[in-house]
N, C-alpha and C positions, 0 to 999 in steps of 0.2 A: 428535611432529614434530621432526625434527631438522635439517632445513636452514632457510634461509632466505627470507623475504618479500621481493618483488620488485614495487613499485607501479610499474609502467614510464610515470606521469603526473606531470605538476605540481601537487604538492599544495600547500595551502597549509599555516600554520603551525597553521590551526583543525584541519584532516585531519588532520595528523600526530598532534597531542594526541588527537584522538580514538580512532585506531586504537589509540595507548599506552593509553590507557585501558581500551578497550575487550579490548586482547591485552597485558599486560605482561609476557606471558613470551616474543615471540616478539620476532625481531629481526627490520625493517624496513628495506628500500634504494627508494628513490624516484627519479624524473627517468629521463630518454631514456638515462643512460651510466652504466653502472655497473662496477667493477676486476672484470677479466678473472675472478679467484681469487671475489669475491663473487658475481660471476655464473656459475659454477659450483657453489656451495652456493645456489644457486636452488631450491627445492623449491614456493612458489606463486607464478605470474607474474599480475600485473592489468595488461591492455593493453589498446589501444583499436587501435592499428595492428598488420597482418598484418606476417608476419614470412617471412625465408626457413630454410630449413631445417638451415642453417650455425648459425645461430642458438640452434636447436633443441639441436643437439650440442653446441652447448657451456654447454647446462646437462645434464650427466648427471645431478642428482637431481629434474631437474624431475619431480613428479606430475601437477601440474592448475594447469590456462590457465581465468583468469576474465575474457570479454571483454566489452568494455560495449558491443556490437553484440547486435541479433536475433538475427540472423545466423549460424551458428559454419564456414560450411563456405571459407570465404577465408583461414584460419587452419588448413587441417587441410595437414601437410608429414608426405612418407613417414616422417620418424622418427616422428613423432607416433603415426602407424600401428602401425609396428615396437614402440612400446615402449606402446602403449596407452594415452599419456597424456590424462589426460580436462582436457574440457575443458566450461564453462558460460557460457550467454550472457546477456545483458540482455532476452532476448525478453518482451512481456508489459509493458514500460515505455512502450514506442511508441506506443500505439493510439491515445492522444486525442491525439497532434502530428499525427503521421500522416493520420487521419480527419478529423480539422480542415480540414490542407490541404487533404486532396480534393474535400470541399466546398465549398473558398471558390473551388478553380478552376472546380469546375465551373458554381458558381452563377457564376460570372466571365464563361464562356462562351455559358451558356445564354442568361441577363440581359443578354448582351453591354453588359457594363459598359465593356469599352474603347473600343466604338463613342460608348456615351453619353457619356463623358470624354472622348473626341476630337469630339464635335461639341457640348459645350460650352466647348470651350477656342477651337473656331471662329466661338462665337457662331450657333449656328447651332440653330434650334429645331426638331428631328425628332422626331414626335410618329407617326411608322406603322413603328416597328420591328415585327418580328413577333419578338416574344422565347418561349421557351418554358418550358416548367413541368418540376417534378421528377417532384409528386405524378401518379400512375398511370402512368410509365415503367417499365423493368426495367433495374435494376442488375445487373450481372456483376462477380462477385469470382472473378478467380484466384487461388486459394491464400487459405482460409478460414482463417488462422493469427490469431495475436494482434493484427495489423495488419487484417488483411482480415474479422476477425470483428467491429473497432468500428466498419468501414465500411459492413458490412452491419447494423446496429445503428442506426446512425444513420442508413441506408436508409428501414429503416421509418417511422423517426419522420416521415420525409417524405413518407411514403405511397409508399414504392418497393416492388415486387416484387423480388424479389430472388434470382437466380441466383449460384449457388456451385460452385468445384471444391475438394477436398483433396486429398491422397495416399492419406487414408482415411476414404470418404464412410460408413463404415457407422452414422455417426449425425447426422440432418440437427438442427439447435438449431431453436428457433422462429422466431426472425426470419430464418431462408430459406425460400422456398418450394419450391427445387426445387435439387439436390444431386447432385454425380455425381465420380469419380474422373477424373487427368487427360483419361481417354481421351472425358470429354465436353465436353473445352475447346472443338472448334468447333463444338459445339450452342451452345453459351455463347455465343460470339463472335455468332452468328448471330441468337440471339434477345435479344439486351439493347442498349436505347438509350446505355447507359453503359456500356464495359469497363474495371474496373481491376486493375490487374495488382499482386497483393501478393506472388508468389512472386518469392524470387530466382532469378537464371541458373543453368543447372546446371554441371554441373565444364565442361563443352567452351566456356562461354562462347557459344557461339552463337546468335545472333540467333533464336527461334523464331518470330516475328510476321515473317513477308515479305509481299509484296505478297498471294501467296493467301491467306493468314489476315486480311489487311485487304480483302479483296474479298468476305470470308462476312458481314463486319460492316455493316450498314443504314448508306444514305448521309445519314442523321440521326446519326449515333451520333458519340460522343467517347470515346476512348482515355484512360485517364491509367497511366501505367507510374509506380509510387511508387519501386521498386526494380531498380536495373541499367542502368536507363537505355537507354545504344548497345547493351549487351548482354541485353536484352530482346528490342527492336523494330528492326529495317534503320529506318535515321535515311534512306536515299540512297530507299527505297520508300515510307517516310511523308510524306517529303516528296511525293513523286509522289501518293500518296495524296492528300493536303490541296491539293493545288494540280489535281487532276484531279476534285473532288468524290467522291471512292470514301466518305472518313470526312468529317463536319463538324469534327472539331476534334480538338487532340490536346494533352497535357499527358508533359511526360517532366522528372523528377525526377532529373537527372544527380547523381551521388555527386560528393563534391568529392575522392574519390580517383582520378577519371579527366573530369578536366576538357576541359569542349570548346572545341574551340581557335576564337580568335579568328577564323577564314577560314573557319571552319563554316558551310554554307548553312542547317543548319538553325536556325540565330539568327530566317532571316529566312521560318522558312513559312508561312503564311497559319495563320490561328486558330490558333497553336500557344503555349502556353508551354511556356519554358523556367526552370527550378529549378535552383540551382547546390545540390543538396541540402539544400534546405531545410523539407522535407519533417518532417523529424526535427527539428526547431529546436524547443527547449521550455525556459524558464526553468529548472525543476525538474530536468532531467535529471539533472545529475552527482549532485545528493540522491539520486535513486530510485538510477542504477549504483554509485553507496558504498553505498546499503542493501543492494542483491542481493550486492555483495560482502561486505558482511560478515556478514549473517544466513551465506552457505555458508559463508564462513572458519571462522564456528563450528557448522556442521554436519559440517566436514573434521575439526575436531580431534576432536568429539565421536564420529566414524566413521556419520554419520546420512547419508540419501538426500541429494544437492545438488539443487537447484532449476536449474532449465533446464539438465540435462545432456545436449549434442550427441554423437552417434552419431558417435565418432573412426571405429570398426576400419569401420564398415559403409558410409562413403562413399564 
């Protein structure tokens, strides 16, 4: 290896000994800014935020992008294409924040916890809620990935049935019952008390849940979109959704890289929360993404397979 380490994070002074330790023959640059001349002998980048493609160019020896997201495809820039450079994600670290949350919303909703908090804060003894249950519903997972696979996992434990889609359903795992490639997303929508959305947006950004994909879903049912957010589901037709009884209740997990603005109606729609990306919120985190980087770090020098390597040329 002959160029340069580029940690595009704040590390602290334990991170930095350790990398030394751990690579003492490689040279290391850390923080958000780095001299024009060292970021051109960039040869591996570790970031967490996308980038544009001005960027890209001006590392000519970059090889390979280590990002601490699931995710890799928000990070993929025509040179990146052009020059092949590979890039690896943190996918596979998510699943128990992730799966956590979803649970705790939805048991939020179901249990209508906010009801019983709001009518003990009034003093008020309401003793005939009609609350419902998990065990013997059908959960819907879009996008059976590292995310969407601890959800469904933690389905069962709950007694859920469990409906799945992938990009390649040609092997169903045990804990689903029933498995199909996108093209059976509105069977899915259709037949599950719970739909959760684990796939990201695809490249066009565009909203694929509109009001007809919320009109195949049972007027019991609750939505939770983990990933993308406004760029999942029309926020202007979920709302009409929840406010016209088409769905029972809805959870959307906004990324806090596209924040919803303060005069957003949907702050305010009936059973809905809202997540300022917290979704992903886990103690451990930056441990596991310093581990995945550096187990590849020394899978790159050694010329070995990298772990969660994203499809640059084929997206």
């Amino acid at each position: 290896m002959t160029g340069s380490v580029w940690v595009r994070l704040p590390l602290s002074e334990e991170d930095r000994a350790l990398l030394a330790r751990e690579f003492p023959c490689l040279t290391f640059h850390t923080g958000f800014d780095l001299d024009p001349a060292e970021q051109a002998r960039t040869e591996v980048l570790f970031t967490s935020d996308p980038f544009s493609d001005d960027f890209i160019q001006a590392m000519p020896w970059l090889k390979w992008v280590q990002v601490t997201r699931g995710g890799g495809a928000s990070y993929i820039t025509p040179s990146m294409r052009e020059r092949s450079i590979r890039v690896t994600t943190c996918t596979g670290i998510h699943g128990a924040p992730f799966s956590e949350f979803t649970f705790a919303t939805i048991l939020t909703l179901t249990k209508q916890l906010p009801q019983i908090v709001e009518a003990q804060r009034a003093h008020r003894w309401v003793a005939d809620m009609g609350l419902g249950k998990l065990e013997g519903s059908t959960l819907g997972v879009v996008g059976l990935g590292a995310i969407g696979s601890a959800v469904a996992q933690k389905a069962r434990a709950f007694g859920m049935r469990v409906m799945a889609t992938r990009l390649r359903p040609d092997h169903k795992p045990d804990y689903v019952d029933w498995i199909a490639g996108p093209d059976g997303t509105l069977d899915l929508l259709a037949g599950s008390d719970y739909v959760v959305v684990a796939r990201p947006p695809g490249g066009d950004r565009r909203p694929w849940i509109t009001m007809r994909e919320l009109r195949l879903m049972r007027p019991t049912a609750i939505l939770v979109v983990l990933v993308g957010g406004g760029y999942i589901v029309d926020l202007d037709a979920l709302g009409d959704a929840l406010r016209g009884g088409v769905i029972a209740g809805a959870v959307i997990n906004i990324s806090p890289f596209e924040p919803l603005p303060e005069d957003s109606p949907a702050w305010d729609f009936p059973n809905m929360i809202v997540s300022p990306g917290l979704a992903a919120s886990d103690p451990d985190k930056w441990t596991l993404q310093r581990s995945v980087f550096i187990d590849n770090l020394h899978r790159y020098l050694d010329g070995s397979e990298l772990r969660n390597e994203f499809g640059v040329t084929s997206y």
